[in-house]
C-alpha positions in Angstrom: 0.0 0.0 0.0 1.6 3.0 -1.7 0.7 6.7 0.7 1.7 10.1 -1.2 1.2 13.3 0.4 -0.6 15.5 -2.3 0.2 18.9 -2.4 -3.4 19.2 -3.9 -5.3 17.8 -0.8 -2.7 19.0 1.9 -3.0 15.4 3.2 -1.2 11.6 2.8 -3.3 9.6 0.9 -3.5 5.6 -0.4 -2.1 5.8 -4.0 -4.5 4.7 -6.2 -3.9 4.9 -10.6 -6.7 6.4 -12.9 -5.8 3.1 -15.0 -5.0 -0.2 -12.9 -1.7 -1.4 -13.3 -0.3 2.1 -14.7 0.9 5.4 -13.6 1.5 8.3 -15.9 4.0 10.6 -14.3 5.4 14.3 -15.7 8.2 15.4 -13.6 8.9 19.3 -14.2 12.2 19.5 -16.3 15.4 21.5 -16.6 15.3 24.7 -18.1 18.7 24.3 -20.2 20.2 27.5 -19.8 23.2 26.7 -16.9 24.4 23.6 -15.6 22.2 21.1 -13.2 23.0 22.2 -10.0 22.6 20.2 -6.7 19.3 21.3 -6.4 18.3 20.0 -9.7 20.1 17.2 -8.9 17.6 17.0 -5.6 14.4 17.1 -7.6 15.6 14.2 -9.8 16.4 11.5 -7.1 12.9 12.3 -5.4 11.2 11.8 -8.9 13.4 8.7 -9.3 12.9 7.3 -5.8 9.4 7.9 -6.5 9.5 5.7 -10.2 11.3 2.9 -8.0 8.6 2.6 -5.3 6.2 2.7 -7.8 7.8 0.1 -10.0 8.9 -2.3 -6.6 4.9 -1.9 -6.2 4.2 -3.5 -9.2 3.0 -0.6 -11.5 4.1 0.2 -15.0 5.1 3.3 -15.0 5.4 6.0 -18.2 7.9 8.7 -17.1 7.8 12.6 -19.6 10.0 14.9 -18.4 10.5 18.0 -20.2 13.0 20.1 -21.9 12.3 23.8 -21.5 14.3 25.5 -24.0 12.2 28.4 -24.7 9.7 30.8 -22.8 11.0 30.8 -19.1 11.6 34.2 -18.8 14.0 35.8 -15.8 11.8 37.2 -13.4 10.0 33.9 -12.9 9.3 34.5 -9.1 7.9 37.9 -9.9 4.1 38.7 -10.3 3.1 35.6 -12.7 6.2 35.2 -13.8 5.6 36.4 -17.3 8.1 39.2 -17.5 11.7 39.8 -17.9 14.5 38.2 -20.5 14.2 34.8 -21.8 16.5 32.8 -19.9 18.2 30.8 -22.6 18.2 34.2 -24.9 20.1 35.5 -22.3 22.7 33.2 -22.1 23.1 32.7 -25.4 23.6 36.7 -25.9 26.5 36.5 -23.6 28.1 33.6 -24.8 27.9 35.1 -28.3 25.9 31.5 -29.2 22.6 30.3 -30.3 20.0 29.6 -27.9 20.0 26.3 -29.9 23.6 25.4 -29.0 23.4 26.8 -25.3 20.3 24.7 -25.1 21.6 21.5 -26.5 25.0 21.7 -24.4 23.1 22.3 -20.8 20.5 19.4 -21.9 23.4 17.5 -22.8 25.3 18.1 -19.4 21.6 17.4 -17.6 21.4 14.2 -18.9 25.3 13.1 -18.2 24.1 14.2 -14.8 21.3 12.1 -14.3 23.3 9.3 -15.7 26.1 9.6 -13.1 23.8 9.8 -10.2 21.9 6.4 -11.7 18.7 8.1 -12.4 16.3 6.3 -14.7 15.9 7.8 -18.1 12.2 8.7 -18.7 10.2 7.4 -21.2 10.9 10.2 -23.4 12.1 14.4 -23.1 10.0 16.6 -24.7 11.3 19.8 -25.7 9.0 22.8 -25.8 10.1 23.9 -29.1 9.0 20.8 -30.2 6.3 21.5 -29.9 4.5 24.7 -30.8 1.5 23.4 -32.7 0.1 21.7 -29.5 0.3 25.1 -27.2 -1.1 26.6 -30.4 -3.9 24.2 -30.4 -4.8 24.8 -26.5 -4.6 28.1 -26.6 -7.1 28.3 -29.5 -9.5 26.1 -27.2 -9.1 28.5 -23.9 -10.0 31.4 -26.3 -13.1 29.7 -27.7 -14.2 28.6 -24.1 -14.2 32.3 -23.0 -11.1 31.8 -20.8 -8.6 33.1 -22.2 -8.0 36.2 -24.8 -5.6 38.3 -27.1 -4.3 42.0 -27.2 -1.9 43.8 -29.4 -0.9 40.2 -30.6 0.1 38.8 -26.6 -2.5 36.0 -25.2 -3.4 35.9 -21.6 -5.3 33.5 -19.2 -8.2 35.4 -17.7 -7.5 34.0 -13.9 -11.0 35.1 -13.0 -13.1 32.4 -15.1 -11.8 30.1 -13.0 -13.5 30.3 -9.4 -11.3 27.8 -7.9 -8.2 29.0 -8.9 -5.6 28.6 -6.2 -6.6 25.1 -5.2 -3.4 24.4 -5.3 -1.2 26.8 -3.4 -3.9 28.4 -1.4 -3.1 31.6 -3.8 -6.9 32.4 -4.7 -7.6 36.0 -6.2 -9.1 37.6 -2.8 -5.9 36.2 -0.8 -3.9 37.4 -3.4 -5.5 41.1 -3.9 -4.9 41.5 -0.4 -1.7 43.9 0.0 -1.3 42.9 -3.6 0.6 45.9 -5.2 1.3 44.8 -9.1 2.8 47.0 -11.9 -0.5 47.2 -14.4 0.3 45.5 -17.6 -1.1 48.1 -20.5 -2.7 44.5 -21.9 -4.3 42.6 -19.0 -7.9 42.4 -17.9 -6.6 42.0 -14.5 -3.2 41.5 -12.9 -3.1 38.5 -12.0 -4.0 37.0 -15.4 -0.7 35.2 -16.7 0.6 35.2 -20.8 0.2 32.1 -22.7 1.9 33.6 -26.0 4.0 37.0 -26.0 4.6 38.8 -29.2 8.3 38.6 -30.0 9.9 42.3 -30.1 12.1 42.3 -33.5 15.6 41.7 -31.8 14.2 38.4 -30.2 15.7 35.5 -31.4 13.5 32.6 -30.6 10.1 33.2 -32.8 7.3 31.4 -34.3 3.7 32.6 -36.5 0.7 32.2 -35.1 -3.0 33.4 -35.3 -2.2 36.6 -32.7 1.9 37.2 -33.7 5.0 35.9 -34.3 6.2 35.0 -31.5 6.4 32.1 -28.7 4.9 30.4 -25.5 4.6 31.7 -22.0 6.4 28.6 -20.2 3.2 27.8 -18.0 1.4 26.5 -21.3 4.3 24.6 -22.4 4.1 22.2 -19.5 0.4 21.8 -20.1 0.5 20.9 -23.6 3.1 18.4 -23.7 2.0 16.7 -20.5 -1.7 15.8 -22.0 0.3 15.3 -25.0 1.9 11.9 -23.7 -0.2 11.1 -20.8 -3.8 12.2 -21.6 -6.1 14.1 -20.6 -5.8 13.3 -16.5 -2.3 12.8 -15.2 -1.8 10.4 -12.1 1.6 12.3 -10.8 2.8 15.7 -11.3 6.1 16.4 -9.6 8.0 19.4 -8.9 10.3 21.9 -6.8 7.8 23.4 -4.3 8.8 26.7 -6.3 7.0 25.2 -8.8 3.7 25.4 -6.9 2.8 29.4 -7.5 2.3 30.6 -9.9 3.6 27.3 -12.7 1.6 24.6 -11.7 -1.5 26.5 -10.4 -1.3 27.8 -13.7 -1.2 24.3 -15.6 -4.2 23.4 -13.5 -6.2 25.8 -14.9 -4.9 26.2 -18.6 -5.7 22.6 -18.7 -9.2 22.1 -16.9 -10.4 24.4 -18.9 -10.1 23.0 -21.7 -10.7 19.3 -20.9 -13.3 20.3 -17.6 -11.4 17.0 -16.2 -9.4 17.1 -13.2 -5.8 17.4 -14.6 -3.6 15.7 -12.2 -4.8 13.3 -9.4 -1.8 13.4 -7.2 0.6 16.7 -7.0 4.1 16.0 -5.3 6.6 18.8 -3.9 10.2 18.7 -3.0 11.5 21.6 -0.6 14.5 23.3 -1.4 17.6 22.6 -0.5 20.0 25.0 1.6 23.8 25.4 1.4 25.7 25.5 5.1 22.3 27.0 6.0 21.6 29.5 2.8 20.1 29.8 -0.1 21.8 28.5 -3.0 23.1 31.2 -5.6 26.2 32.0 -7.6 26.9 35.6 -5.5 27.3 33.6 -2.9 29.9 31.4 -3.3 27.7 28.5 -2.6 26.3 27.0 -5.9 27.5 23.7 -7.0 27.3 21.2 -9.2 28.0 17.2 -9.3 31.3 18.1 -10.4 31.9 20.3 -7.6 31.2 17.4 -5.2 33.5 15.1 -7.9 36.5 17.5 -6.8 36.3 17.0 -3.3 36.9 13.9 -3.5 33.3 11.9 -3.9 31.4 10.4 -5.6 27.9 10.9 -7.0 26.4 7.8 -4.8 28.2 9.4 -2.1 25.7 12.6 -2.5 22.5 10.7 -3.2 23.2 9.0 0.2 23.4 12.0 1.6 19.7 13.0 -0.5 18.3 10.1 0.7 19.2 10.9 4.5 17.0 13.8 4.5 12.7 13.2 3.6 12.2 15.4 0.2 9.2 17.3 2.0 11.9 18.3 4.1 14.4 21.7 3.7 17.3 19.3 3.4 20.7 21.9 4.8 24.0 20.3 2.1 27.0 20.4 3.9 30.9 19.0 3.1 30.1 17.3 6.9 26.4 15.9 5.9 28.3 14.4 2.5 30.4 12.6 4.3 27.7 11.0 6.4 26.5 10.1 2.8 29.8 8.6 1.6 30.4 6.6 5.0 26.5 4.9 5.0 27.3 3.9 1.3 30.6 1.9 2.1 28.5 0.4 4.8 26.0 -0.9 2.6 28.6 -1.4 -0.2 30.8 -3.4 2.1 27.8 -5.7 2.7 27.4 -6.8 0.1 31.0 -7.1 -0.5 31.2 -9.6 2.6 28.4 -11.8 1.5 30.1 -12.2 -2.1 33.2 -13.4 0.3 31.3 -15.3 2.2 32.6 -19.1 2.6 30.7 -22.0 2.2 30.6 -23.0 6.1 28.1 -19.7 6.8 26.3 -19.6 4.1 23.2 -21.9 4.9 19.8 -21.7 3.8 17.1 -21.4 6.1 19.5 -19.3 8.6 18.5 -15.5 8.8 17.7 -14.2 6.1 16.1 -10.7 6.6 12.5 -10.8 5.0 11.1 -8.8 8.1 14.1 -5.9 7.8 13.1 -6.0 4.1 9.2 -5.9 5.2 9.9 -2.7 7.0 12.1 -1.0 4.7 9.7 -1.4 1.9 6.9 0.1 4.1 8.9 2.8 5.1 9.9 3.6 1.1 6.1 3.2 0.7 5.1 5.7 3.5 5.7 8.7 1.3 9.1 8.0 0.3 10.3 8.0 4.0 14.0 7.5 3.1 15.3 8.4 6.4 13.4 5.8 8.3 14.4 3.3 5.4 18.4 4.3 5.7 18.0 3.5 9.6 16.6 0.0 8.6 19.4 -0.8 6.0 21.9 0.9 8.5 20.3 -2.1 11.5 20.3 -5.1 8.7 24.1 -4.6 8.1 25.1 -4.3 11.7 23.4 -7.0 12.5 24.8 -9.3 9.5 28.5 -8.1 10.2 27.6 -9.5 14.2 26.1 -12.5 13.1 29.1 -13.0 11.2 31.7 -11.7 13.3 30.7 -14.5 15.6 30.9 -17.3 12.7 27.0 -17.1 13.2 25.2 -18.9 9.5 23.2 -16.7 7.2 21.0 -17.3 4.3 23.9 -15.6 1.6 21.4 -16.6 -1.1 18.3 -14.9 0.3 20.4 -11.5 2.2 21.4 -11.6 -1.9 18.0 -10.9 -3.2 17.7 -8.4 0.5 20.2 -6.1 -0.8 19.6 -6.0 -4.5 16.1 -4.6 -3.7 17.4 -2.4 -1.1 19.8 -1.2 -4.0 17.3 -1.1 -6.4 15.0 1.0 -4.2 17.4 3.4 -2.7 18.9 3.7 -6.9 22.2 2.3 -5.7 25.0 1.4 -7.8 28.6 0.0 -7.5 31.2 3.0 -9.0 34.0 2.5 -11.3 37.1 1.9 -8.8 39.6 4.7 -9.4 42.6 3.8 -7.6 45.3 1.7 -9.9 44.5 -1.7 -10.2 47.6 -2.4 -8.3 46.7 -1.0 -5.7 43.3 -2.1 -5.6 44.5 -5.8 -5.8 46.5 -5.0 -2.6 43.5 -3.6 -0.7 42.1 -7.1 -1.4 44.5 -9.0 -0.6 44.5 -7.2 2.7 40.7 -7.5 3.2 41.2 -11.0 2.7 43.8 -11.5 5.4 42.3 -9.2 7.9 38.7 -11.5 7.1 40.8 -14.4 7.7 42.3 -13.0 10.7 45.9 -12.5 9.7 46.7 -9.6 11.3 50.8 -9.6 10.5 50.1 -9.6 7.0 47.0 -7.4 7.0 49.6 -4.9 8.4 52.4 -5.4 5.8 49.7 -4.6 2.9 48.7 -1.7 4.4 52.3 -0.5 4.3 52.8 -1.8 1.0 49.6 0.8 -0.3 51.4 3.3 1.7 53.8 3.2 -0.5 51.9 3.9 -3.6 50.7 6.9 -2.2 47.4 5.7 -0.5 46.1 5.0 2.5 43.3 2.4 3.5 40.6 2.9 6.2 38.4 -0.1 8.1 35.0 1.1 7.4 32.3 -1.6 9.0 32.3 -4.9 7.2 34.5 -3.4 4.1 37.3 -0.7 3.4 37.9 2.3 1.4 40.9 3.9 -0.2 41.9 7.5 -0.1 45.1 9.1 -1.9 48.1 10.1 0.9 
């Protein structure tokens, strides 16, 4: 039994999927203007630990997540966040560049991203420029049903033909004219109304004919047309940033219910931000980084989901050098598990010994219980403790069974072994040490930690394994 807290409802509820068996899921992509930063990085694990749970449950699941290469404009936490510069315009003006190559490089570097932190592809990456003609399409319907209209060749969603607007972030129109103090737009109805197509001023370089201009999409319609596009009408998940819940997403709600008058997504999921030593993330600051950043201090991308999966993605997770460490040091635990039971000899490994099904009970209800990841971690954390006892004291366990334990756990948690990067010398060595110190023999244990020395590494005892740092 799958529970979700929907952002929608303001409540944990059973899962349930409009189609038995299935879950359509659109996870709010990167805008591919600057490199996926940790935060990003953040969003994609929850969606990804999400997809797992999903799929360990049994369901089939069809994963869009899109490519925003056009139409998010700069001032995206302003007003409706239908004014300032397009972002990937912007870029590309100061990198004397396309916005076509500045947006295939970052969605290139996304995607080697994901890769690297073992995220599951999705089922497929839209690109908004792909696809014009659908926004075209929806925005002709909104206009027809009275809900939406044009001026001086700019379209906007009249917000006030909607009378539950703010369903989703509690943002209705009387709690947002109160204090409300708004530049008038010279083409608005009202102020709170949001742009679906903006007519492109003659220096812009992104631009596209239409029945009101040439020019292109406001980014809240993007996400609405190529959603239904590949998952119908009704979505079962929507996931997002919690930035993404005022104005983007109450804005998808609406552009799309009123065209289809079906409820557009059954289950709305949020991840909070993430801090930095306590801050906000930004470039001023000194505190932005990247998965490369964390690659030259010396870890490793599992290493940082770890550390993700310490912290529950509804809460304000604070990344520190100290919290990435925790990260790294739980992942050689588990690692080093499952190295011990691949060394395990033939005189503990017996079938019908312990074998783990009720740790593996709990940490799939925990993963079920709205992704609680912390409360999993702890549960992995107690299973591998008590293996390395069980075995410390020559104790039998089911290897074959504590196998299958792991590789769920693994599977689950989106685990996966790393390319070694020490010489192979030297990892041969480490080995060979494990080996003796497994086996008890101390004297030589010693000796091959002095003979790594000497290739400028050292070797640390981590529980039930090792790990090898440079000197």
């Amino acid at each position: 039994m799958i529970k979700l807290y929907n952002t929608l409802t303001k409540q944990k509820e059973i899962f349930e999927s409009l189609t038995k068996g299935k879950v359509g899921m659109y996870v709010c992509g990167p805008t591919v203007y600057s490199y996926a930063h940790i935060g990003n990085l953040r969003a994609s694990v929850f969606a990804d630990t999400l997809r797992r749970v999903l799929e360990d449950g049994g369901y089939e699941v069809r994963m869009i997540k899109n490519i925003t290469d056009v139409g998010h404009l700069t001032d995206d936490d302003v007003a409706q966040g239908d004014s300032g510069e397009d972002k990937i315009e912007k870029q590309a003006r100061a990198e004397h560049k396309t916005p076509q190559e500045i947006a295939e490089f970052f969605e290139n570097y996304f995607h080697q991203t994901e890769a690297e932190m073992n995220i599951l592809p999705a089922h497929y990456f839209p690109r908004a420029t792909a696809h014009i003609p659908q926004m075209i399409k929806l925005i002709e319907a909104l206009i027809a049903a009275g809900h939406a209209y044009e001026k001086n060749g700019n379209v906007f969603l009249d917000v006030t033909t909607f009378p539950e607007y703010g369903k989703l972030s509690g943002n209705t129109l009387e709690n947002l004219k109160v204090g409300a103090r708004l530049e008038e737009h010279p083409d608005k109805k009202h102020p709170w109304d949001f742009t679906m197509w903006l007519k492109a001023p003659k220096e812009h370089l992104m631009h596209w004919p239409s029945p009101w201009s040439e020019g292109y999409p406001g980014w809240h319609i993007e996400c609405s047309a190529m959603s239904m596009e590949y998952l119908g009408d009704t979505l079962d998940i929507h996931t997002g940033g919690e930035d993404n819940i005022f104005p983007h997403h109450e804005a998808e709600i609406v552009q799309s219910e009123g065209v289809t008058g079906k409820p557009f997504v059954r289950y709305f999921l949020h991840m909070r931000h993430i801090l930095v030593n306590g801050e906000k993330m930004s470039k001023s600051k000194g505190n932005f980084y990247t998965l490369d950043d964390i690659i030259e201090h010396g870890y490793a991308p599992m290493d940082f989901r770890m550390a993700l999966l310490g912290a529950h993605y509804r809460s304000q997770m604070n990344f520190t050098w100290e919290a990435l460490e925790q990260g790294k040091k739980n992942k050689e635990t588990l690692f080093g598990l499952t190295t011990r039971l691949d060394q395990l000899t033939n005189d503990q490994a017996k079938a019908g010994a312990f074998n783990g099904a009720d740790f593996l009970e709990r940490f799939r209800t925990a993963m079920q219980d709205d992704l609680n990841t912390p409360e999993a971690l702890a549960i992995a954390l107690e299973l591998a403790k008590k293996i390395n006892t069980l075995l410390d004291a020559d104790e039998p366990i089911d290897r074959e069974a504590l196998t299958l334990v792991w590789e769920k756990i693994f599977f689950l948690f989106g685990l996966v072994q790393e390319t070694a990067t020490a010489p192979q010398a030297v990892l041969d060595l480490a080995a060979d040490r494990e080996a003796a110190r497994n086996a008890k023999d101390f004297a030589l244990s010693d000796r091959l930690r002095d003979e790594i020395a000497t290739h400028g590494y050292v070797i640390e005892d981590v529980p039930g394994s090792y790990r090898l740092k440079k000197s």
